[in-house]
C-alpha positions in Angstrom: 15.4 25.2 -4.8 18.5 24.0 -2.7 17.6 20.7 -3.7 17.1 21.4 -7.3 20.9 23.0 -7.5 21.4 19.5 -6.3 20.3 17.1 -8.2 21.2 19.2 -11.4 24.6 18.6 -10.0 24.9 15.7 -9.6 23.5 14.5 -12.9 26.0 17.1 -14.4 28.8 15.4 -12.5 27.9 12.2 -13.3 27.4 13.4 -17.5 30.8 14.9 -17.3 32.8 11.6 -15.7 30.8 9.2 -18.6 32.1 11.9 -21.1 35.7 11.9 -19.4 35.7 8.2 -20.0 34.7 8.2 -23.4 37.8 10.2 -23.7 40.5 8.9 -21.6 39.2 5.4 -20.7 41.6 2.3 -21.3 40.4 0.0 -24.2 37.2 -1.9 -23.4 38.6 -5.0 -24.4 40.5 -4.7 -20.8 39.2 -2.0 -18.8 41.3 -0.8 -16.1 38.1 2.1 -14.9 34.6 3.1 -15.9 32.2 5.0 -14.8 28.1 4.4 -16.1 25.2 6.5 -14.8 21.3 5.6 -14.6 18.4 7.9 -13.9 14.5 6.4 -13.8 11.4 8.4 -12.6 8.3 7.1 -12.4 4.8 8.3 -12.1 2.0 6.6 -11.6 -1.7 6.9 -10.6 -4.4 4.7 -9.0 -7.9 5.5 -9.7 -10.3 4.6 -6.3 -11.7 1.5 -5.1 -14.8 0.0 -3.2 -13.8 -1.4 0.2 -16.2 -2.4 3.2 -13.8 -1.2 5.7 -10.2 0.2 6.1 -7.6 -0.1 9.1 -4.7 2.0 9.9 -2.3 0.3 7.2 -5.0 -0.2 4.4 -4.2 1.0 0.9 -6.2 3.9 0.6 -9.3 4.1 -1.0 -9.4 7.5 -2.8 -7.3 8.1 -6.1 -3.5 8.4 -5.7 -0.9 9.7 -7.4 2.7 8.3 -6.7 6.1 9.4 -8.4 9.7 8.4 -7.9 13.4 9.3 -9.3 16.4 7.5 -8.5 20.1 8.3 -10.1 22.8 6.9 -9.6 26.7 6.3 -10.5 28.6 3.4 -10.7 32.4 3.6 -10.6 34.7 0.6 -10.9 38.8 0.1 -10.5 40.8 -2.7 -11.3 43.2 -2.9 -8.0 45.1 -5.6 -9.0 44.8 -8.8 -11.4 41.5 -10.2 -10.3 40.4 -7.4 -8.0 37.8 -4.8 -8.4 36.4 -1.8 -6.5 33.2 -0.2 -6.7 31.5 2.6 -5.3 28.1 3.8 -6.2 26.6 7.1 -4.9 23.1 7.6 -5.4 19.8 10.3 -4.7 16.7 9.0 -4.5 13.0 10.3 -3.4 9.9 8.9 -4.1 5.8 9.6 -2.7 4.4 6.3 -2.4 0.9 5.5 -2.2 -0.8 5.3 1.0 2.6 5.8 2.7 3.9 2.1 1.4 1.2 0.6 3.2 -1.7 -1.8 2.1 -0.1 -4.1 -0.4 2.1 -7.3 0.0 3.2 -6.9 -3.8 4.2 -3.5 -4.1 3.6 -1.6 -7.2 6.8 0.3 -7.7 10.3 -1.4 -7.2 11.8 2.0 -7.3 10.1 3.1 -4.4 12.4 2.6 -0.8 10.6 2.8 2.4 12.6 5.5 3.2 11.6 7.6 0.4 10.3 11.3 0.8 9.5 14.1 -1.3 12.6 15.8 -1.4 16.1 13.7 -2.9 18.5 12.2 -0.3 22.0 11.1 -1.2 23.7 8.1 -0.1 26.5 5.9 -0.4 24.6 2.6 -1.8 27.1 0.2 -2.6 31.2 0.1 -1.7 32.7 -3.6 -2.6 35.0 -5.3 -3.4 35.2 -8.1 -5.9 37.7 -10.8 -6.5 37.9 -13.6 -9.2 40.6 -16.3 -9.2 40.5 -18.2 -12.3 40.8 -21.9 -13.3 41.2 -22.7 -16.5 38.2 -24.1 -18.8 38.3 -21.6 -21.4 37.6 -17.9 -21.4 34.8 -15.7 -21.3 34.0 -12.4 -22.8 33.0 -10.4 -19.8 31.2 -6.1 -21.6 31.6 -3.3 -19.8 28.8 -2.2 -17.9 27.2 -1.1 -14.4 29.5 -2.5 -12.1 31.5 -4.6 -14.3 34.9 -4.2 -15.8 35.5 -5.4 -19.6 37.8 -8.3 -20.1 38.2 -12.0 -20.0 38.0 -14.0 -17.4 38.4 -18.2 -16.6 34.8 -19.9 -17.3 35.7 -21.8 -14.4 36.0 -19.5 -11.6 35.7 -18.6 -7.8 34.6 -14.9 -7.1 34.4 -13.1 -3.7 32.1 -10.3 -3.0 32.7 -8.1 0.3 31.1 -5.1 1.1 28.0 -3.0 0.7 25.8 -4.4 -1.7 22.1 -5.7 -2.8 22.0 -9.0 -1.8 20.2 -9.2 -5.6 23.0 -8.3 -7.3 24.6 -11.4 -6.6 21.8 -14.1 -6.1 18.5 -14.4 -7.9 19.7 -13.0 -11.4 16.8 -13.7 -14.2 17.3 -11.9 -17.6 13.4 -11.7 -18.1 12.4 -10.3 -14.3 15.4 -8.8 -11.9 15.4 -5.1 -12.6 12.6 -2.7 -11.8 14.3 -0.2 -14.1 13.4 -1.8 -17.4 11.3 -4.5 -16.6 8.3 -5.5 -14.0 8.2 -3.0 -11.2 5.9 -5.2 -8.6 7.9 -5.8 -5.7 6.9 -9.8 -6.2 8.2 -9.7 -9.9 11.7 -8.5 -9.4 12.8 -11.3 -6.8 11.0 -14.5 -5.1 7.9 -12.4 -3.3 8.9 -14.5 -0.3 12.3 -13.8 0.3 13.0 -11.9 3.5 16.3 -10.9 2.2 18.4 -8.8 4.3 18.6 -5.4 3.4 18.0 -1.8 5.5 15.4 0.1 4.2 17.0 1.3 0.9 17.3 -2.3 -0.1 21.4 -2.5 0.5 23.6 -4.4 3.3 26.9 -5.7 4.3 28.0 -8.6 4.3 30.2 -11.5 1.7 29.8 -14.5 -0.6 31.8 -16.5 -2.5 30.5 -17.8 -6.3 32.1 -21.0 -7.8 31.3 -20.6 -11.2 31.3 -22.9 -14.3 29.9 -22.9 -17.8 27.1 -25.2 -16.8 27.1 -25.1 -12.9 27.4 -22.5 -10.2 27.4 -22.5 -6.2 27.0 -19.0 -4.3 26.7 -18.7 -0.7 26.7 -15.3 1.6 26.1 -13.9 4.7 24.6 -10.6 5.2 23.7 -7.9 7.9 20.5 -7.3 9.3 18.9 -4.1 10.0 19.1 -3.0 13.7 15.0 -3.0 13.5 12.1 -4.6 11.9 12.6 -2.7 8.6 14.5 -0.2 9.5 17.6 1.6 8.6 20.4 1.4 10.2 22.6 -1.9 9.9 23.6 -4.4 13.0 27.1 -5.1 12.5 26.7 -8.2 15.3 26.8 -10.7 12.0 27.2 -13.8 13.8 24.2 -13.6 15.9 21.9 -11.1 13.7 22.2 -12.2 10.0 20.8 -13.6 6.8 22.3 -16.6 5.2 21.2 -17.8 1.6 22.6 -20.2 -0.2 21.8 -21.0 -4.1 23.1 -23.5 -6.8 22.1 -22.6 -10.6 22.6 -24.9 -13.7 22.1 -24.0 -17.5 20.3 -26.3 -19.9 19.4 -26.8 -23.2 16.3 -28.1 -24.8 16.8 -28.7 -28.4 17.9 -25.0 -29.6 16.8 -22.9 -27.1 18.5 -23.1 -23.5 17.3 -22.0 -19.8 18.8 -21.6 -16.3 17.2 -23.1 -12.8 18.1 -21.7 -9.5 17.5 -23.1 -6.2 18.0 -21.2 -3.1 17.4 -21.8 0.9 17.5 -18.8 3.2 17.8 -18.5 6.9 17.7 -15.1 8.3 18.5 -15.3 12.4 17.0 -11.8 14.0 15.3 -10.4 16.9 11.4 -10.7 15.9 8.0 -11.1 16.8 5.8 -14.6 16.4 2.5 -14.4 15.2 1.2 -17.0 17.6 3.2 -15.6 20.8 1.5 -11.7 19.8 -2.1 -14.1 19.6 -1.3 -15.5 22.7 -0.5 -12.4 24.8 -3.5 -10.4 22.9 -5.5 -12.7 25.6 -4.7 -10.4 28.2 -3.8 -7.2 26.1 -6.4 -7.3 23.6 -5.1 -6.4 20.2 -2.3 -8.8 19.4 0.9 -6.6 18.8 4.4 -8.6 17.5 6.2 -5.0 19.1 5.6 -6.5 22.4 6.5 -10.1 21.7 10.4 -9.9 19.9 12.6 -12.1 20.7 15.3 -14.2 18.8 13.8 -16.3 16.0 15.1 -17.4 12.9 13.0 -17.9 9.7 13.8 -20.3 6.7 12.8 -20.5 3.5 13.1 -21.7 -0.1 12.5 -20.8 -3.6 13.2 -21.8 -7.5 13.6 -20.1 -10.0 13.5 -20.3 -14.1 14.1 -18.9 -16.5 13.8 -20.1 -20.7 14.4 -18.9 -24.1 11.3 -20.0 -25.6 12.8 -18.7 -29.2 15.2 -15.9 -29.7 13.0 -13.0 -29.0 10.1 -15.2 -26.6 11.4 -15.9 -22.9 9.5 -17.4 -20.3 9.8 -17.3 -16.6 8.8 -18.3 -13.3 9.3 -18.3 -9.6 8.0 -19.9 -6.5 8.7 -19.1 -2.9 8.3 -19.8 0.7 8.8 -19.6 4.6 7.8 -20.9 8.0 5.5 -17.8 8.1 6.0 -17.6 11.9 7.7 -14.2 12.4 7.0 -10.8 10.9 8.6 -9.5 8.0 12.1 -8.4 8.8 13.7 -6.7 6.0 11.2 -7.3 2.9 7.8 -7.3 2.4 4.7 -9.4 3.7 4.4 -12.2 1.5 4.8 -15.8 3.0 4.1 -17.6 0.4 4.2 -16.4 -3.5 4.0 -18.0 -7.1 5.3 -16.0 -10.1 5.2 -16.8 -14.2 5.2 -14.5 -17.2 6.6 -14.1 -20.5 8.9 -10.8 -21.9 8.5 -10.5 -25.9 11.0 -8.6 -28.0 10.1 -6.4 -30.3 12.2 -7.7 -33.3 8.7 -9.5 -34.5 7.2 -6.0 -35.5 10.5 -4.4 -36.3 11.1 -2.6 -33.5 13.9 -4.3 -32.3 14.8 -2.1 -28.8 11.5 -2.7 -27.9 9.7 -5.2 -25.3 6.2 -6.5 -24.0 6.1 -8.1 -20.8 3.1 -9.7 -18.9 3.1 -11.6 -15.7 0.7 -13.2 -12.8 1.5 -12.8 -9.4 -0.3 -15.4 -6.6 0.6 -14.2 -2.9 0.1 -15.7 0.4 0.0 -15.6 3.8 0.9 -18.8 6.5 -2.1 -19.5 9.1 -0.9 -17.9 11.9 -0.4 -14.3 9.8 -3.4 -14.1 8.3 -4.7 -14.5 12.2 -2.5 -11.9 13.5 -4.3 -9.7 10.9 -7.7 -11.1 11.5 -7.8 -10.2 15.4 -6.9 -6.8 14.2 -2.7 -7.0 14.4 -0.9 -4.5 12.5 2.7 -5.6 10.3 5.2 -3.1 9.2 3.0 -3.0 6.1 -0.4 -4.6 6.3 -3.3 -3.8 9.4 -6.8 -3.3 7.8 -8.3 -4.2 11.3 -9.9 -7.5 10.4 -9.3 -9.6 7.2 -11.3 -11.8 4.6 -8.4 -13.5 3.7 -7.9 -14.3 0.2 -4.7 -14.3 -1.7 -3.5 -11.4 -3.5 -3.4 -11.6 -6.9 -1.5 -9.3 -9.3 -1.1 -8.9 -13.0 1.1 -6.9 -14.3 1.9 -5.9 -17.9 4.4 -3.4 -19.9 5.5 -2.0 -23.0 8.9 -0.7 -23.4 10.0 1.4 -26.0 13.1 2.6 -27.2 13.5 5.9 -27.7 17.2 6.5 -28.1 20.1 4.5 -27.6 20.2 4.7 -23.9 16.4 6.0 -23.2 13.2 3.8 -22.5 9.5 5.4 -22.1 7.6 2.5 -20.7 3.6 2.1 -20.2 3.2 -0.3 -17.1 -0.8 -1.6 -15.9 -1.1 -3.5 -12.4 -4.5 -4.8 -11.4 -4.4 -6.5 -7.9 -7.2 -8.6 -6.4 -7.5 -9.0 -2.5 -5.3 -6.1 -2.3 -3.2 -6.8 1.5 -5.1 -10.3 1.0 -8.5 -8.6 1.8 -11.7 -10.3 -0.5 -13.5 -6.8 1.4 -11.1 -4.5 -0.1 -10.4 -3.9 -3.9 -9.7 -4.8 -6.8 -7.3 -1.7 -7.0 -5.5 -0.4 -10.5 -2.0 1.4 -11.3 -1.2 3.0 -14.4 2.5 4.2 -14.6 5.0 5.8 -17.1 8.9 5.2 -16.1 11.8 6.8 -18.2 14.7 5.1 -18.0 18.0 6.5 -19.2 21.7 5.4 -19.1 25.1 6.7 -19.9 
């Protein structure tokens, strides 16, 4: 009940300060404040599956039920001219299936691997952002989660310092980036490959600096690392435990209809476990175990990314990824290798302009030496079905969003996965799910 009295006040807190904003706010034309407020839950449910054997980290075989709700508030300042603070608090809780284990493309991009059946409130994000103009026009920036209105230079250098997603600054695509409204899979909303550094809520610290134009940009950033394979708390040592990436993006045009690419290279330095040095060891010990073979190790990687407006309401999109695949998964999930494409459809062609149709393939992978780390019976942070028939794992996904209200989305959402944790022996497995999505 404690936790009830909770969570209704904080969605009452967060209702009154959109209200007081309405009120008092500066014009939007130049914000000086805002506040804005999200809230999604989502349930879903997975009927069983045949599978010739299980291991201790296999998706369960037995029908699930999973649900998740996340809320939270996003307040901005304007400090100074070019300077903005943000603070977001948020509550989550979530019951995954099979305890978030099983899968390399998670079903539910809501769903932290800290998440429990009663709400916890955090501090997810506290930055700073600053944007020094130079010249080139202007720029019509709306006011929004974590954005000030007003103009800015359409040539520009912007600094980001502070707690943030390391997604909120690199990998944006308009058809696939936001598990709220669009795909959930985990290998839908950013390159499946990507070890990006994050603790176990998905946030970190850490700065980058943008130099934007209106038909180039260059963004760069270094990040924290969690203390732990996956785990929580933050090491603040970020020149020897960190995650670099660094991404250009340029906009095109194809006779009416224009696009964006985005090219990004990663290199995350931590203290991890090699596949092939927990193989080796597993001579003597038996069961290969990374726990017993960590050690410094950095991993690199690369992935592109694009995104075109096939027509007005038609957009296409695609992204492919990739590491060395010779450490475990630090920070992310257990996808080596991953290929992405799909298409969102808005719903302007049957008159129902708020709503949208998305549908996506997903290919997964792992590198050699993981897939023989799982096969001698290894376990990862996620995957550990005590042997493996290793195919890929293959995911579609596809949703239908409706607008129910001006701020309010009801959306259907179907995932069938083949080789689910890259296991021929083990699946296919289904998700149905219904997410409300509502915004102030």
């Amino acid at each position: 009940m404690f936790h009830s009295l909770r969570i209704h006040a904080c969605g009452a807190l967060a209702v009154f300060l959109v209200c007081a904003q309405s009120l008092f706010a500066a014009d939007e034309a130049d914000e000086t404040w805002n506040f804005k407020f999200q809230t999604t839950g989502i349930v879903q449910h997975k009927p069983g599956f045949s599978a010739l054997y299980s291991g201790p980290n296999s998706l369960v075989t037995n029908r699930e039920y999973s649900r998740s709700i996340t809320a939270t508030l996003f307040a901005g300042v304007r400090l100074w001219a070019g300077g903005e603070l943000y603070i977001n608090p948020e509550m989550a809780l979530g019951v995954p299936f099979s305890e978030l284990k099983g899968l390399g493309g998670f079903n539910n991009g809501e769903m932290a691997r800290t998440s429990g059946a009663d709400p916890t409130f955090y501090r997810a994000r506290t930055f700073l952002r600053q944007t020094w103009g130079f010249g080139g026009g202007s720029e019509t920036v709306a006011s929004d989660a974590n954005q000030l209105a007003g103009t800015v230079d359409a040539k520009r250098v912007v600094l980001t310092a502070g707690t943030v997603s390391v997604l909120d600054i690199f990998d944006h695509n308009k058809y696939t980036r936001e598990p709220r409204r669009a795909f959930l899979n985990w290998a839908l909303f950013t390159y499946g490959a990507w070890d990006f550094p994050a603790d176990a809520r998905g946030y970190t610290s850490g700065a980058a600096l943008e130099y934007i134009t209106p038909d180039w940009a260059l963004r760069a950033g270094r990040f924290m690392q969690p203390k732990e394979s996956n785990g929580l708390p933050l090491d603040s040592r970020i020149m020897s435990s960190y995650g670099d990436a660094i991404e250009a993006e340029h906009s095109y045009r194809l006779g009416m209809q224009g696009g964006r690419v985005r090219a990004l290279i990663f290199r995350n330095q931590a203290v991890m476990g090699s596949f092939s040095d927990a193989v080796g060891r597993s001579a003597v010990t038996g069961v290969p175990d990374l726990t017993q073979v960590r050690t410094a190790h950095a991993k690199i990687g690369v992935g592109i990314n694009i995104e075109h407006d096939l027509s007005k309401d038609v957009g296409l999109f695609a992204r492919v990824s990739g590491h060395d695949g010779k450490t475990e998964t630090y920070a992310f999930t257990e996808i080596d290798r991953s290929i992405a494409a799909g298409a969102v459809i808005k719903g302007e062609r049957w008159r129902r302009g708020g709503d949208e149709v998305g549908i996506a393939v997903v290919a997964n992978g792992l590198s050699p030496s993981h897939r023989d780390y799982l096969a001698r019976g290894g376990q990862g942070f996620f995957l550990g079905d005590g042997r493996l028939n290793y195919r890929s794992e293959q995911i579609f996904e596809t949703y239908y969003s409706v607008k129910a209200a001006r701020n309010l989305w009801f959306t259907l959402d179907y995932q069938h996965i083949r080789n689910p944790g890259y296991n021929a022996d083990r699946g296919p497995a289904n998700f149905f799910g219904l997410r409300v999505h509502a915004e102030l």
